[in-house]
N, C-alpha and C positions, 0 to 999 in steps of 0.2 A: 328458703330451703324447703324444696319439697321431701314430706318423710313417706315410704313405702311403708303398708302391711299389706301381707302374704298370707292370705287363709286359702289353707285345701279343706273340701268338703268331704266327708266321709264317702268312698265307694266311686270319686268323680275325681280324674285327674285333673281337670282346667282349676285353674287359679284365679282369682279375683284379688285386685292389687287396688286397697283407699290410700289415698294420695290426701297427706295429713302437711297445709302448711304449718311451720315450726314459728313464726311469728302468734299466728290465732291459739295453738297447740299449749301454749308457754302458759297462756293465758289462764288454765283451766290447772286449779289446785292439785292434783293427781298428777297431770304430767311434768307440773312443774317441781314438783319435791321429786320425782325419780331421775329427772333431768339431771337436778343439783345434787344426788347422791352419787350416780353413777361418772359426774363430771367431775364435780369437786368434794367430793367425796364428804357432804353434810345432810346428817340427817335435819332435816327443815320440820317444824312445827307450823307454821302458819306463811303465805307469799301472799302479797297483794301488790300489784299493778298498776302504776302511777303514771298520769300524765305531765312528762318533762318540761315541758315548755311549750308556748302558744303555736310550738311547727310540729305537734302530732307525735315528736317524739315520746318515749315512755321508758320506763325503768322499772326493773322488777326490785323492792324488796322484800328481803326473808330473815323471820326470827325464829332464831335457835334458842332452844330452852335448854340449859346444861344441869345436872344436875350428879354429883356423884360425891366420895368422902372429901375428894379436896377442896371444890368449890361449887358454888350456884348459881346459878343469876341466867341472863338473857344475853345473844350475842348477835344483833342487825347488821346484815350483809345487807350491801346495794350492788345493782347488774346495772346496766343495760342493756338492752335488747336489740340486738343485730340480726340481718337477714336470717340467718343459721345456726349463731349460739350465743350463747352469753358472753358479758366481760364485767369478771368482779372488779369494782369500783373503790369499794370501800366497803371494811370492814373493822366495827364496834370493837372497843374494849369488853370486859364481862363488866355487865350492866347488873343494877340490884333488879330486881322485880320476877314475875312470873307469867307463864303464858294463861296456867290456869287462874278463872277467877275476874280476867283482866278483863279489857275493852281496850279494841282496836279498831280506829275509824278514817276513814280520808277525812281530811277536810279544808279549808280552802278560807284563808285570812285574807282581810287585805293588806293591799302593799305587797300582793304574792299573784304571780300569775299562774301557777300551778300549783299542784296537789299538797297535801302533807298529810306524813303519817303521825297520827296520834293517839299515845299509848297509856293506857288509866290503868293503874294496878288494881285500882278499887278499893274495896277493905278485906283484899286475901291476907294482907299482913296488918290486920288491924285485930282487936277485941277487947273483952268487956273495961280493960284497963289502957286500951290506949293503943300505939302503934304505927304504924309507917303506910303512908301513899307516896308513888313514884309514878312522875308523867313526864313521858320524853314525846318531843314536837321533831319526826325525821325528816330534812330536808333532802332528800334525792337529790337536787340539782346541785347544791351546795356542797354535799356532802359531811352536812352539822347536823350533829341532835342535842336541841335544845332541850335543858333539863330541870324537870323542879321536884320537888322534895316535900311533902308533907310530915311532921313529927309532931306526933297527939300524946302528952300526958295530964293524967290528974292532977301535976303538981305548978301546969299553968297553962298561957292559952297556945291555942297549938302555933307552929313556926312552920311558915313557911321559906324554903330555900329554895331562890333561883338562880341556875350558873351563869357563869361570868361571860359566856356566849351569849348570852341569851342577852344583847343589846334593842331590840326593834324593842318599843313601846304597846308593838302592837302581840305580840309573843309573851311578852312579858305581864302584858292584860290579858290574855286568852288563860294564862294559867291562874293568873289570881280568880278572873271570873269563873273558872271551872270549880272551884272549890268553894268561894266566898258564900254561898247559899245554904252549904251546907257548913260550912266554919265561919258563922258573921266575923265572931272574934278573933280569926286569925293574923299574926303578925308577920310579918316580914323582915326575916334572921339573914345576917353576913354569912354565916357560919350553916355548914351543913350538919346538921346533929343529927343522930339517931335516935331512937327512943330508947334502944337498948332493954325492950320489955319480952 
């Protein structure tokens, strides 16, 4: 799809018309959160642009940050990206975590022929007594996000909780080794606990 703008110059009647394709367009943070407000009507915190599979396809995801009296947390919509516009694919429950504070990265496991998005809460919900990390692995293609849980208290060693999705050996090491360095003694809990601190 090609997009027209239409600038008149002060004092000069001729027009000049940039001819903007909507595939490269998408691409660029700015047009892509006015895109998805004026379309589907979400205000977007942060989009990033995945490559689908090994035929050059790609997929836009976007996370919404929610925040008001009745609940919080993060909510990942998946597109794909078509000649002229988008098609929501899949969209998150309200997830725990935050936009602020966090860490979001492509990155590429094996046993994966394309992208993933990966989401580190960090220690925005952590302090001097303890606290909560949350990291979710988004599969675009799949339309999974693999989830794990960190819970730090003083009263033992922290737990970690991986969901029931979260099958591959290789997913399931990516998250223990993200944390392990900084938690040698972390265990690995059935049960998803809070720290509730």
């Amino acid at each position: 799809m090609i997009i027209s703008f239409t600038f008149s110059a002060c004092k000069k009647t001729e027009e000049k018309k940039i001819e903007v394709d909507f595939k490269s367009a998408i691409e660029t943070q700015s047009f892509a959160k006015n895109y998805l407000y004026e379309n589907f009507q979400l205000k977007i915190d942060s989009v990033f642009i995945l490559n689908f599979s090994s035929d050059s396809l790609k997929s836009l995801v976007a996370f919404q940050e929610i925040s008001n009296n009745k609940e919080a947390g993060l909510k990942i919509f998946n597109f794909t990206i078509g000649d002229t516009s988008l098609t929501k694919i899949f969209e998150s429950n309200l997830l725990d975590g935050s936009i602020e504070g966090s860490s979001i990265q492509q990155v590429t496991l094996p046993e994966f022929t394309y992208q993933l998005l990966y989401y580190n809460s960090l220690d925005y919900f952590t302090g001097s007594r303890g606290g909560d990390i949350f990291l979710y692995l988004v599969d675009s293609k799949l339309n999974e996000i693999y989830y794990a849980h960190l819970s730090i208290t003083a009263k033992r060693n922290p737990r970690l909780f991986i969901s029931e999705n979260t099958k591959l050996p290789t997913v399931r090491k990516f998250f223990n080794d993200e944390l392990k360095n900084d938690f040698p003694n972390l265990v690995i809990s059935r049960k998803d606990i809070k720290s509730d601190l």
